[in-house]
VOPALUM-827979 format. One line per field, with one value per atom (N, C-alpha, C, O): atom name; residue number from 1; x, y, z. Coordinates in pm, whole numbers. Layout:
N
site = c(CA; ...)
pos = c(NUM; ...)
x = c(X; ...)
y = c(Y; ...)
z = c(Z; ...)
REM end
This chain:
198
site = c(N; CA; C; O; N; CA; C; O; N; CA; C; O; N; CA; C; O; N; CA; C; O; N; CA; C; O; N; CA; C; O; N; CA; C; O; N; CA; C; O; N; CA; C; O; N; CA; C; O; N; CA; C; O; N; CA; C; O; N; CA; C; O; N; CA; C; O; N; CA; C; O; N; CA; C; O; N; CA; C; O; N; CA; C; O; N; CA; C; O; N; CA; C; O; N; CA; C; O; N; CA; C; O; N; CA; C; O; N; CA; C; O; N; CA; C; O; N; CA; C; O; N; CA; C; O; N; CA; C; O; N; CA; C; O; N; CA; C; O; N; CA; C; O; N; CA; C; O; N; CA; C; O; N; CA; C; O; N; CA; C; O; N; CA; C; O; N; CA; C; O; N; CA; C; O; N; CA; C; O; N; CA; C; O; N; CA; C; O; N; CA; C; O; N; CA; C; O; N; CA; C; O; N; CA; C; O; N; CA; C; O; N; CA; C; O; N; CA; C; O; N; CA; C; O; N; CA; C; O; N; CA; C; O; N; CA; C; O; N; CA; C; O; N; CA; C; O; N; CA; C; O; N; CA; C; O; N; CA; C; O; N; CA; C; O; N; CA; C; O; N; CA; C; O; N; CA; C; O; N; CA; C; O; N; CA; C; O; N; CA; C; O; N; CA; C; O; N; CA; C; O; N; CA; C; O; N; CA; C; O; N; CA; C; O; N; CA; C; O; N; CA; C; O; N; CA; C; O; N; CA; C; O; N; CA; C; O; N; CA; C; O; N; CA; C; O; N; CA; C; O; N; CA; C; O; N; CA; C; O; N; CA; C; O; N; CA; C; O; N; CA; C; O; N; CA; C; O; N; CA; C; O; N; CA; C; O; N; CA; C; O; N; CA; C; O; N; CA; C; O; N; CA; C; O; N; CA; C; O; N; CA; C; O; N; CA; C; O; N; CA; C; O; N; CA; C; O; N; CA; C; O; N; CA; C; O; N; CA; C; O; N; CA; C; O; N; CA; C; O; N; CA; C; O; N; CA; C; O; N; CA; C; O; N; CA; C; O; N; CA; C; O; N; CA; C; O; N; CA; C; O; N; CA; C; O; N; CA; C; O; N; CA; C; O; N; CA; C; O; N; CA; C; O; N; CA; C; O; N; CA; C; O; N; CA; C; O; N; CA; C; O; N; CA; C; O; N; CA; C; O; N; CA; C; O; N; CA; C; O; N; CA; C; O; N; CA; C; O; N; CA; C; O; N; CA; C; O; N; CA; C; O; N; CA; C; O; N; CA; C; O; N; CA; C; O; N; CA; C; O; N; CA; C; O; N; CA; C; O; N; CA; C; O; N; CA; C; O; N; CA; C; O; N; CA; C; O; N; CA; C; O; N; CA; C; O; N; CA; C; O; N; CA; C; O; N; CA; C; O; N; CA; C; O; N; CA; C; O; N; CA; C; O; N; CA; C; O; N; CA; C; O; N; CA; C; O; N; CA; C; O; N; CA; C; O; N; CA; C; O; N; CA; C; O; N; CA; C; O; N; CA; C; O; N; CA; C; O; N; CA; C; O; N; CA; C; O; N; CA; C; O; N; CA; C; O; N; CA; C; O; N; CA; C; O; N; CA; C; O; N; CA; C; O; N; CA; C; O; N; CA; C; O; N; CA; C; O; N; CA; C; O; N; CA; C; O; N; CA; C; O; N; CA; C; O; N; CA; C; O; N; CA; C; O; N; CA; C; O; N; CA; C; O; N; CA; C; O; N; CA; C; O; N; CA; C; O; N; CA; C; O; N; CA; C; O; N; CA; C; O; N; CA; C; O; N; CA; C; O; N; CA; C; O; N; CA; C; O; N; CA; C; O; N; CA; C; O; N; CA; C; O; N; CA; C; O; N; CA; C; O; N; CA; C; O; N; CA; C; O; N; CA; C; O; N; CA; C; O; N; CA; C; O; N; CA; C; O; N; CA; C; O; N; CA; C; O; N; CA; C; O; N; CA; C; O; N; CA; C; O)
pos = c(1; 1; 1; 1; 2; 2; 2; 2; 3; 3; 3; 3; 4; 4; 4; 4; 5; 5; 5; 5; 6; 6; 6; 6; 7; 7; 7; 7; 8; 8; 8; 8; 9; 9; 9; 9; 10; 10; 10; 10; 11; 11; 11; 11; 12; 12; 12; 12; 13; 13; 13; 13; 14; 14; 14; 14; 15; 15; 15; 15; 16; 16; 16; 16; 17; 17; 17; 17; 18; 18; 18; 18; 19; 19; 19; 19; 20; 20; 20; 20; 21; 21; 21; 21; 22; 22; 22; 22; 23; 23; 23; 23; 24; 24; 24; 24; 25; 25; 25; 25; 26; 26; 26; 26; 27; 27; 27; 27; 28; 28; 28; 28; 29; 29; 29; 29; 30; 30; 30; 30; 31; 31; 31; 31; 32; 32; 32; 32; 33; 33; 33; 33; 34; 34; 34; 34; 35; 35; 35; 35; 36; 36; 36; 36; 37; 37; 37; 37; 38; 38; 38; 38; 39; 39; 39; 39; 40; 40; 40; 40; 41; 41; 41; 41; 42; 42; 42; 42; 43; 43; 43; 43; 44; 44; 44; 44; 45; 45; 45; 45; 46; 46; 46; 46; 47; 47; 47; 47; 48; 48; 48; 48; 49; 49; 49; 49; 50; 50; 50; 50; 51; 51; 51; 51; 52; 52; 52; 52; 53; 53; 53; 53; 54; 54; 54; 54; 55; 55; 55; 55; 56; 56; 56; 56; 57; 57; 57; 57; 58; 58; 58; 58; 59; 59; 59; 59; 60; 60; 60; 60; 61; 61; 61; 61; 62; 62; 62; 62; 63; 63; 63; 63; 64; 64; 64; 64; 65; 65; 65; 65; 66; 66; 66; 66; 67; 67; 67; 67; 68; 68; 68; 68; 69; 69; 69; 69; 70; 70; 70; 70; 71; 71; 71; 71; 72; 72; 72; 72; 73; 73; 73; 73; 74; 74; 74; 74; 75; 75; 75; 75; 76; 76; 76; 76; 77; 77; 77; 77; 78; 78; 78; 78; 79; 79; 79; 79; 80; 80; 80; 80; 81; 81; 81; 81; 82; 82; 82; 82; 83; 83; 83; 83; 84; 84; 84; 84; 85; 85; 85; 85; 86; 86; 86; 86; 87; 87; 87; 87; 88; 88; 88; 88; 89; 89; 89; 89; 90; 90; 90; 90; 91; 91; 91; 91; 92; 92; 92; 92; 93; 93; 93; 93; 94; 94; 94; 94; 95; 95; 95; 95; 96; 96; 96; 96; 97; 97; 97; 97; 98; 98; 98; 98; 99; 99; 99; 99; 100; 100; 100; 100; 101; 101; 101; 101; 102; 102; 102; 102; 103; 103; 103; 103; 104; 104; 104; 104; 105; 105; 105; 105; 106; 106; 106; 106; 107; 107; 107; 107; 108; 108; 108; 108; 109; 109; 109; 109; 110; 110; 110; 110; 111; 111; 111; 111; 112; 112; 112; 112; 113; 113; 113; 113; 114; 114; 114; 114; 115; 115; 115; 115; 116; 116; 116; 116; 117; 117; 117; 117; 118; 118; 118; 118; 119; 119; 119; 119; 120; 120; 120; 120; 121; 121; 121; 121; 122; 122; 122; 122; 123; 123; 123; 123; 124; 124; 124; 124; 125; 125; 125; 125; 126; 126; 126; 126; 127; 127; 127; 127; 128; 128; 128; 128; 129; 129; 129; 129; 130; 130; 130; 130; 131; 131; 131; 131; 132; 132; 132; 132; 133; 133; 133; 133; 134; 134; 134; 134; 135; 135; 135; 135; 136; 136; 136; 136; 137; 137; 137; 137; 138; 138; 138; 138; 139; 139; 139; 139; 140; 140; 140; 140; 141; 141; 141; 141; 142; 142; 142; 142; 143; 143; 143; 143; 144; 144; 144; 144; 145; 145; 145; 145; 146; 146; 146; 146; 147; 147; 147; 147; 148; 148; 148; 148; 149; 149; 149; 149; 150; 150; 150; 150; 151; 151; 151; 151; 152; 152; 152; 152; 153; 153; 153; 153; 154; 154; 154; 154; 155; 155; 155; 155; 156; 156; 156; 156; 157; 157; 157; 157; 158; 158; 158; 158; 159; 159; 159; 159; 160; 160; 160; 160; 161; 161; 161; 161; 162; 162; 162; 162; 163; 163; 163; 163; 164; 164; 164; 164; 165; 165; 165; 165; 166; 166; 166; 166; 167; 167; 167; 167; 168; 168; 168; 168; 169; 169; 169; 169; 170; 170; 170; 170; 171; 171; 171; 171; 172; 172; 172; 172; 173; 173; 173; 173; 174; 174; 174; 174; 175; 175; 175; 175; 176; 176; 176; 176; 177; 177; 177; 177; 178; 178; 178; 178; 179; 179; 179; 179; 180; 180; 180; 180; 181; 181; 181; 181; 182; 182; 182; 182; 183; 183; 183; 183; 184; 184; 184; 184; 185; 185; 185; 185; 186; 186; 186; 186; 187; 187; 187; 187; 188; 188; 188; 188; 189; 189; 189; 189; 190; 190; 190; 190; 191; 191; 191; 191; 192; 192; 192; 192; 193; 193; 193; 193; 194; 194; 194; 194; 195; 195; 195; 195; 196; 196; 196; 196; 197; 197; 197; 197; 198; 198; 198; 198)
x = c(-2143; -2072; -1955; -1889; -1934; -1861; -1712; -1723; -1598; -1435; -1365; -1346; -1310; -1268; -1117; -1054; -1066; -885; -880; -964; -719; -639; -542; -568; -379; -377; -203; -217; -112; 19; 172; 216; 238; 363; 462; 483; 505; 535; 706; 778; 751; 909; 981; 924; 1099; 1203; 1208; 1207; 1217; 1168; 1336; 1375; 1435; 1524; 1635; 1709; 1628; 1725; 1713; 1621; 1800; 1769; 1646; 1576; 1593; 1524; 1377; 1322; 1325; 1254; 1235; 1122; 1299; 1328; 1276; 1178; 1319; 1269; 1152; 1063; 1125; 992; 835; 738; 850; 812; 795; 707; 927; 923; 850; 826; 797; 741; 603; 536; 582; 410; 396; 325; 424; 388; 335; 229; 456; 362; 232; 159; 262; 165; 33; -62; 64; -69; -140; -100; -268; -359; -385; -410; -380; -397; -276; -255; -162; -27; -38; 64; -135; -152; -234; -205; -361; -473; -381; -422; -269; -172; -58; 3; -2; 53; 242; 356; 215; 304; 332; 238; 476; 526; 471; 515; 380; 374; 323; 331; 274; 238; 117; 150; -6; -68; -101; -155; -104; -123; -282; -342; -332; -504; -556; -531; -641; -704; -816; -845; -862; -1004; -1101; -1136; -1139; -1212; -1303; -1229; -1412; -1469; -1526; -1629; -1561; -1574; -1607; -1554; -1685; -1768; -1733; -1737; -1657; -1588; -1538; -1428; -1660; -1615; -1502; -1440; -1511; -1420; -1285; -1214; -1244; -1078; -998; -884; -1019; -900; -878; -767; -1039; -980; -904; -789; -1009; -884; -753; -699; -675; -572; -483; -371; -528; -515; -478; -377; -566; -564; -439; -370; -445; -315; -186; -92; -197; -65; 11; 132; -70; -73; -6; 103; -42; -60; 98; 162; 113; 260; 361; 470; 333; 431; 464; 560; 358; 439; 507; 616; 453; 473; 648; 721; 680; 804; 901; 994; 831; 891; 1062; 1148; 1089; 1225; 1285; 1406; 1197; 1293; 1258; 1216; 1277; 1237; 1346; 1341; 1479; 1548; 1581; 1479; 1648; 1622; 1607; 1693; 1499; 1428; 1433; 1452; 1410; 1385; 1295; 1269; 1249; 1163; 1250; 1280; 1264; 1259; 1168; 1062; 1234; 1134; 1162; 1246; 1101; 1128; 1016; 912; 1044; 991; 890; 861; 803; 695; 528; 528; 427; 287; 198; 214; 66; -28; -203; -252; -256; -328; -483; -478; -587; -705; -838; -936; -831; -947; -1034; -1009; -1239; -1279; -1223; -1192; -1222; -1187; -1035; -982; -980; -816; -732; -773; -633; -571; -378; -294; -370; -307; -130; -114; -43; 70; 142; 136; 197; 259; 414; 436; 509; 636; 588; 511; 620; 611; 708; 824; 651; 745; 783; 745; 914; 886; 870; 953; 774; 697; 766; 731; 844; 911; 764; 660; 825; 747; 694; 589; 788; 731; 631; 518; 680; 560; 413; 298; 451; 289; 224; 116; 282; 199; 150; 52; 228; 188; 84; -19; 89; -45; -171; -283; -154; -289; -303; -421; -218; -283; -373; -475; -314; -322; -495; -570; -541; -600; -759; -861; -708; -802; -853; -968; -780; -829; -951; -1071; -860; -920; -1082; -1174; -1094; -1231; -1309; -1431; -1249; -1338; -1432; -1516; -1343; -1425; -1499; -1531; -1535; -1636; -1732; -1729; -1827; -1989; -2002; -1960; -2094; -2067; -2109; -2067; -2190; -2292; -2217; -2225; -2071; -1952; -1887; -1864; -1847; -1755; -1638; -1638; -1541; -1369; -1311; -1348; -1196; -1127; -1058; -1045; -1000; -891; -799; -821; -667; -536; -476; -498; -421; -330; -217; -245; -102; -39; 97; 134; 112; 165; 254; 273; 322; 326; 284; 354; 175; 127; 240; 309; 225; 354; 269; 295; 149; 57; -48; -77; -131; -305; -290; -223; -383; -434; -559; -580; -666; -741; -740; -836; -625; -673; -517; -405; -551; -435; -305; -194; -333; -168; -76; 44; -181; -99; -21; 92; -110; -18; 39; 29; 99; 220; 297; 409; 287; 361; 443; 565; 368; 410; 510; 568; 510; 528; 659; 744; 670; 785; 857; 960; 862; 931; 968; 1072; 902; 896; 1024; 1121; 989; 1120; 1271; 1366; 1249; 1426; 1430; 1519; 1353; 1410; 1390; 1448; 1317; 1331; 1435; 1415; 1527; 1589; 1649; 1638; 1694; 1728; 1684; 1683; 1633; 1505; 1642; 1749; 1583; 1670; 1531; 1416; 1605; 1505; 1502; 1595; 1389; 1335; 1315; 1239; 1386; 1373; 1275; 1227; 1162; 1045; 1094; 1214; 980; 962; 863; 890; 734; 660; 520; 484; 452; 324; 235; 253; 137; 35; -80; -114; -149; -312; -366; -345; -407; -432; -611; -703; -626; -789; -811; -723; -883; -948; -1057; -1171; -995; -1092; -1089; -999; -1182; -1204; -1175; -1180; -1118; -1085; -935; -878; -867; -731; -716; -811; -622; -551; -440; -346; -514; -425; -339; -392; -204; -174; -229; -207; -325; -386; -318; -327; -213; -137; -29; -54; 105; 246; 184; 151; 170; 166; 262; 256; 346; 492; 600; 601; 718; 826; 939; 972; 1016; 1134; 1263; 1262; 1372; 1465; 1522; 1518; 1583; 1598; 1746; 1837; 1757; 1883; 1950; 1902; 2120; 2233; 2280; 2212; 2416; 2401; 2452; 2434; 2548; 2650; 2601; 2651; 2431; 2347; 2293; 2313; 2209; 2216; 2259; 2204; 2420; 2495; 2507; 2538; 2481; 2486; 2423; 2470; 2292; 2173; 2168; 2133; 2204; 2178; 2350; 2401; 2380; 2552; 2497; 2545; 2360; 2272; 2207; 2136; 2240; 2131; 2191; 2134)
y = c(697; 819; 787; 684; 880; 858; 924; 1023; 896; 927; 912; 811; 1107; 1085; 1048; 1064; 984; 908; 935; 969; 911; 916; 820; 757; 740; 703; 782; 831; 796; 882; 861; 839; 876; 827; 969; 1063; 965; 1037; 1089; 1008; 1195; 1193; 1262; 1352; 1209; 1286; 1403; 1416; 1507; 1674; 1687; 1734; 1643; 1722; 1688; 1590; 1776; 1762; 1879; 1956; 1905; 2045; 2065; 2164; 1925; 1919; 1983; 2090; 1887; 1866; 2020; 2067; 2070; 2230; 2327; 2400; 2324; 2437; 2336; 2366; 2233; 2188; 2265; 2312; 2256; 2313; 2492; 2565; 2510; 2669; 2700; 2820; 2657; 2671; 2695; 2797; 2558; 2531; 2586; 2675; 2621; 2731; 2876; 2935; 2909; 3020; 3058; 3149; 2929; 2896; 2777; 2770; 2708; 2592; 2683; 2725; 2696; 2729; 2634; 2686; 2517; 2401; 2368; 2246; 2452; 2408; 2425; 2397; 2461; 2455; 2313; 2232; 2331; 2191; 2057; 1949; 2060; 1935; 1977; 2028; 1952; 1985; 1872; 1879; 1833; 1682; 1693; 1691; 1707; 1680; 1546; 1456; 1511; 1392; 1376; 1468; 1263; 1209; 1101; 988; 1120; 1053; 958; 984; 824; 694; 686; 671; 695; 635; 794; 846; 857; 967; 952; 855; 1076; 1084; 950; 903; 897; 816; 825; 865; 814; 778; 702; 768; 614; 502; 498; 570; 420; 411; 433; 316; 532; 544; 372; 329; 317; 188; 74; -24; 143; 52; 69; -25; 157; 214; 171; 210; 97; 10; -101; -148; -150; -306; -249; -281; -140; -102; -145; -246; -32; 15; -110; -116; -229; -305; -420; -489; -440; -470; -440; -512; -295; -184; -225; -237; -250; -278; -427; -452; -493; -687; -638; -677; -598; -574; -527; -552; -439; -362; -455; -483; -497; -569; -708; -763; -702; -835; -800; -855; -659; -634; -562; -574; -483; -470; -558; -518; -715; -796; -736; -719; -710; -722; -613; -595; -515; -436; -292; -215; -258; -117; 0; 108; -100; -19; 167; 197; 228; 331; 365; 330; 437; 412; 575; 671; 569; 708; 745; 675; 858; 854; 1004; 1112; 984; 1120; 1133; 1071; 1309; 1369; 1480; 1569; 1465; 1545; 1603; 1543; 1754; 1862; 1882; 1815; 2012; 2058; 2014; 2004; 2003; 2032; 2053; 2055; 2076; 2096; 2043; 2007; 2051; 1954; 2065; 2146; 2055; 2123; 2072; 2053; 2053; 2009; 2080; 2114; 2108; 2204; 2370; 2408; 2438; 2559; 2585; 2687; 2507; 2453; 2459; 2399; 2508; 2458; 2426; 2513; 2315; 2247; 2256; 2195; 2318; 2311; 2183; 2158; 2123; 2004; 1919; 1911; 1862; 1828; 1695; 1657; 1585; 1469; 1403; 1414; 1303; 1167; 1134; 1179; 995; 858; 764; 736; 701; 566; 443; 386; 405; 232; 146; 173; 8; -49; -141; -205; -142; -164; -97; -139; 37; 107; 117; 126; 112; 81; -17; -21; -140; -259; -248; -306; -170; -168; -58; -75; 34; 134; 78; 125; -11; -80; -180; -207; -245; -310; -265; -321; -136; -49; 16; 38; 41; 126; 46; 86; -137; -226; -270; -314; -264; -268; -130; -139; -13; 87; 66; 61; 55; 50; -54; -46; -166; -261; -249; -313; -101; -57; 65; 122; 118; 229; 180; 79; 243; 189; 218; 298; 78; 47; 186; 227; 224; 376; 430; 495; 459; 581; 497; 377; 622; 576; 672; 795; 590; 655; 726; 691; 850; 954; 849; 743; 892; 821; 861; 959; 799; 759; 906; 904; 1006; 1152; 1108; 1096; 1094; 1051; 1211; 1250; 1231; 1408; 1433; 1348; 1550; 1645; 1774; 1865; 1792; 1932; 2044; 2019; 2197; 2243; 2365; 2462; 2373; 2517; 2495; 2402; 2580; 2599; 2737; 2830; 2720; 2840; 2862; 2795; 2983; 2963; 3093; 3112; 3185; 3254; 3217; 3215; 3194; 3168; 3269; 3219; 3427; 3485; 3476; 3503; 3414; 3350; 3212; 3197; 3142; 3027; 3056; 2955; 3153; 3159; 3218; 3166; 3295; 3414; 3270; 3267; 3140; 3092; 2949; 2861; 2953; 2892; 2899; 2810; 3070; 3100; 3094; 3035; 3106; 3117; 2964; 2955; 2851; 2719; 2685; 2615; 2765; 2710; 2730; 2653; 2885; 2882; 2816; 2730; 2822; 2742; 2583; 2512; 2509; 2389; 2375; 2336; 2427; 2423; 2269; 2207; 2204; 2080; 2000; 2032; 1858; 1792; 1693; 1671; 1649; 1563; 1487; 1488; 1421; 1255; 1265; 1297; 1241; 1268; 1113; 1026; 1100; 957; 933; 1034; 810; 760; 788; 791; 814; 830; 709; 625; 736; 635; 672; 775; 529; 509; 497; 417; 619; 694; 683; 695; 653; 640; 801; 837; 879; 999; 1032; 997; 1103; 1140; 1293; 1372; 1322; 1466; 1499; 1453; 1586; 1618; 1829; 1908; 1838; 1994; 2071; 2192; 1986; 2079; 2037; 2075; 1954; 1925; 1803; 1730; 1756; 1596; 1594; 1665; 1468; 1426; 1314; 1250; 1257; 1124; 1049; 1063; 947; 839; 773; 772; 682; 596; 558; 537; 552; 498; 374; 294; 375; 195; 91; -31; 162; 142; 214; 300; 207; 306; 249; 131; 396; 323; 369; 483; 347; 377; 521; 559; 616; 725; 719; 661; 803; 760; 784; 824; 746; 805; 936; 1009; 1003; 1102; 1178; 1293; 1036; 1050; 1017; 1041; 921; 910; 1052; 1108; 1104; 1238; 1322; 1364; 1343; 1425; 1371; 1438; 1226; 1205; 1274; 1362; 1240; 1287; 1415; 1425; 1553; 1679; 1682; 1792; 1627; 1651; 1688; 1765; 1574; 1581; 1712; 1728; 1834; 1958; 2062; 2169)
z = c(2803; 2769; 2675; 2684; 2586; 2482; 2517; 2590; 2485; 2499; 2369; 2302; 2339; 2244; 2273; 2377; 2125; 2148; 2039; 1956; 2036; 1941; 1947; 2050; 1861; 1866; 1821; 1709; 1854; 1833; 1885; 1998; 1754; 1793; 1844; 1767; 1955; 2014; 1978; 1920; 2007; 1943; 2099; 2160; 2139; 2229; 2145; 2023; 2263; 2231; 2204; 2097; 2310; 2330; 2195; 2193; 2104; 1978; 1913; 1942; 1822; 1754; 1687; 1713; 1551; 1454; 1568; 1540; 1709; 1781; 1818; 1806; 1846; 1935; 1774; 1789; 1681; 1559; 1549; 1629; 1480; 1467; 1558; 1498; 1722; 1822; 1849; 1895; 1794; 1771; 1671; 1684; 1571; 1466; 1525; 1540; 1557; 1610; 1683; 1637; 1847; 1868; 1815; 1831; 1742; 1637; 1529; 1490; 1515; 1379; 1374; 1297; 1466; 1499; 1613; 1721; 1540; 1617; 1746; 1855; 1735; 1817; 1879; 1873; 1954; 1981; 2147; 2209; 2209; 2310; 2372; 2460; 2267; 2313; 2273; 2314; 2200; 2173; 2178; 2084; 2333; 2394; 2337; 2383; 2285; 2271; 2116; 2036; 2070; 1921; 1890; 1961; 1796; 1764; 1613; 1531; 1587; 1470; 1471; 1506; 1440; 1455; 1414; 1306; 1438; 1359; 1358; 1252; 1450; 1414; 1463; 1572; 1343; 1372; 1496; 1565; 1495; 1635; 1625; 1516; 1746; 1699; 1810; 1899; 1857; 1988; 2057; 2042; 2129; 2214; 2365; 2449; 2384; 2506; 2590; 2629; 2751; 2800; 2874; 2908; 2875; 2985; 2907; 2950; 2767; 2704; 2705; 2671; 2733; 2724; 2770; 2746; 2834; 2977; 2872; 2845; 2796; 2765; 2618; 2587; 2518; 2401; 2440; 2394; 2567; 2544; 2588; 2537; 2691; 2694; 2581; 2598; 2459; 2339; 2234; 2161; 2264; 2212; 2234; 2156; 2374; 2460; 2419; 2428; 2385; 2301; 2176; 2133; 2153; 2000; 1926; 1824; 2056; 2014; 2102; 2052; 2213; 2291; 2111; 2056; 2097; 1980; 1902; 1886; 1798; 1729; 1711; 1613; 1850; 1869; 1980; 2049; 1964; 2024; 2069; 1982; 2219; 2194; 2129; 2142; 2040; 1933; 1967; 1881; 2092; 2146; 2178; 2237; 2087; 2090; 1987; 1925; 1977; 1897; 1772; 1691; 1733; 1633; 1596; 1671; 1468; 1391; 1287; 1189; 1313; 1179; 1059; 1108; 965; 891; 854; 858; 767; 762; 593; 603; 479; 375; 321; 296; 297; 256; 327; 426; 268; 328; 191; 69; 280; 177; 256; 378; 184; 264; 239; 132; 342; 325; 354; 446; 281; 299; 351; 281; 486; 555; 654; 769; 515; 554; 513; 399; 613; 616; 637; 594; 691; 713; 609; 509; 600; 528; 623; 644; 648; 754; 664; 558; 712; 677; 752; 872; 672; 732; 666; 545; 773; 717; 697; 786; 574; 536; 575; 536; 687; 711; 601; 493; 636; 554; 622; 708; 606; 703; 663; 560; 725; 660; 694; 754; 607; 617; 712; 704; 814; 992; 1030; 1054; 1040; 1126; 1018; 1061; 876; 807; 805; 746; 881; 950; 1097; 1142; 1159; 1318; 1302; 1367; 1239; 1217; 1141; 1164; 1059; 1011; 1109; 1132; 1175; 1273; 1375; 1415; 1418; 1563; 1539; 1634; 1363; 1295; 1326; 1383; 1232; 1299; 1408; 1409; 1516; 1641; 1696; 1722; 1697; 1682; 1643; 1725; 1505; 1456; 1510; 1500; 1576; 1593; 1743; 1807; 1750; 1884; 1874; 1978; 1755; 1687; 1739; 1808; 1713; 1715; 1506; 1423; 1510; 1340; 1242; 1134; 1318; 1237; 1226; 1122; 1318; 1264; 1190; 1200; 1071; 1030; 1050; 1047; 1071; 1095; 979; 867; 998; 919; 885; 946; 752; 685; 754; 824; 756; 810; 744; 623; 778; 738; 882; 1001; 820; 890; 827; 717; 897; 910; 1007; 1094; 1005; 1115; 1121; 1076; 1173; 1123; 1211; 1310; 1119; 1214; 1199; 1270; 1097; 1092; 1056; 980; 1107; 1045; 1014; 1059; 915; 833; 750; 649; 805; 705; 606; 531; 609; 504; 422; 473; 297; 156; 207; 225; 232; 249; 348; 343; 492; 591; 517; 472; 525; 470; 351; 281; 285; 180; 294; 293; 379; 477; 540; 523; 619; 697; 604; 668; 492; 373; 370; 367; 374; 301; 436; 403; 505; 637; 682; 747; 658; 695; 607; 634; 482; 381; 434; 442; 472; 575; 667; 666; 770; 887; 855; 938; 750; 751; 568; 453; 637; 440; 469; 363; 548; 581; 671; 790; 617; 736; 781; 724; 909; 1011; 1043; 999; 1146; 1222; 1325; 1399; 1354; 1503; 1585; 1542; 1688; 1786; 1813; 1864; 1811; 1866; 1994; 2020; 2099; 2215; 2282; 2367; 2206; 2252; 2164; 2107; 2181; 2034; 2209; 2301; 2194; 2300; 2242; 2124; 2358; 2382; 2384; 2499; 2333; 2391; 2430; 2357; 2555; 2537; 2510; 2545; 2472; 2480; 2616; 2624; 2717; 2813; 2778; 2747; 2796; 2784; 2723; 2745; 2590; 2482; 2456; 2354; 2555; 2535; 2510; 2538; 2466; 2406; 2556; 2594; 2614; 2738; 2701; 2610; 2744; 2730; 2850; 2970; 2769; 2823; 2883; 3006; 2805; 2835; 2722; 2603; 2790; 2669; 2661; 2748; 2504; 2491; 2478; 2494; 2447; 2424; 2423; 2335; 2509; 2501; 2432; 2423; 2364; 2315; 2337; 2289; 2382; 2437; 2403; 2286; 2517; 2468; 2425; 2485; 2286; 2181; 2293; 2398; 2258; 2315; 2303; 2230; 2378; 2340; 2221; 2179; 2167; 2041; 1950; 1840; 1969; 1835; 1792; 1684; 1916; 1901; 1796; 1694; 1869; 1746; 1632; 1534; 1627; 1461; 1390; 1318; 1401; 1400; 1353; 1236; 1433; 1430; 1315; 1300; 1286; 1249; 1051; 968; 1040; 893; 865; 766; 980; 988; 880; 859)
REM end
């Protein structure tokens, strides 16, 4: 039997940027219920044998314990402007990270492992590394939800890693599998730094 995963870096909810980001999706992601969790996905859908998942995530867990040897302290990602992305019938409104060049080694690492547990006949989605905040499939919604994204996101802020998650899909929903790694939750005066950029 086959188990679908994912592979997602997770963000602490509780901040301003986190709270409008969320208010958004709710409204506007069709999918804001079945992905239940602000995140960002490093390794798209992939699927795999159910009996294998223990040793993946296991694998996962190596992988990042090295990779953030020691360095799990607080971490940030930003975040500038809006675009959008057209997949299928979709057309996916989304805020653009900036990925340093840490986390674009721990995601091609995380990406290779991943695949090496496909079955060879699939082949894997390319890497869209995003935050989606809307779906849309007809063109005047997404200008409607466009123009509205533009006020409430007229200034992007940084959102705290939380934790880089195993996720499964059971019944239509994205569960967390397992934290593969956690990372310290900011302080509360990093915080206000933080929201002080809004």
């Amino acid at each position: 039997m086959l188990t679908k995963l994912f592979v997602g870096l997770t963000f602490y909810p509780d901040n301003s940027f986190a709270k409008n980001v969320e208010s958004f999706r709710s409204r506007f992601d069709s999918k804001y219920q079945s992905t239940p969790y602000l995140h960002l996905p490093l390794v798209p859908p992939f699927e795999v044998d159910a009996s294998k998942v223990k040793t993946l995530e296991t694998e996962l867990i190596e992988e990042l314990e090295s990779f953030y040897f020691e360095n799990t302290s607080y971490h940030t990602m930003k975040f500038t402007g809006l675009d959008v992305h057209e997949y299928k019938k979709n057309k996916i409104l989304y805020i653009n990270p900036i990925i340093d060049e840490e986390l674009t080694l721990c995601q091609e690492s995380l990406f290779s492992i991943c695949k090496s547990y496909v079955d060879r006949n699939k082949r894997m989605k390319d890497k869209k590394t995003f935050l989606t905040i809307g779906r849309h499939q007809e063109v005047f919604d997404l200008h409607s939800a466009i123009a509205l994204a533009q006020r409430e996101f007229h200034e992007f802020a940084t959102l705290p890693f939380e934790s880089i998650c195993l996720f499964s899909k059971n019944n239509g929903s994205w569960y967390r599998e397992a934290d593969l790694i956690t990372f310290d939750r900011p302080q509360s005066g990093l915080l206000q730094n933080s929201q002080a950029g809004l």
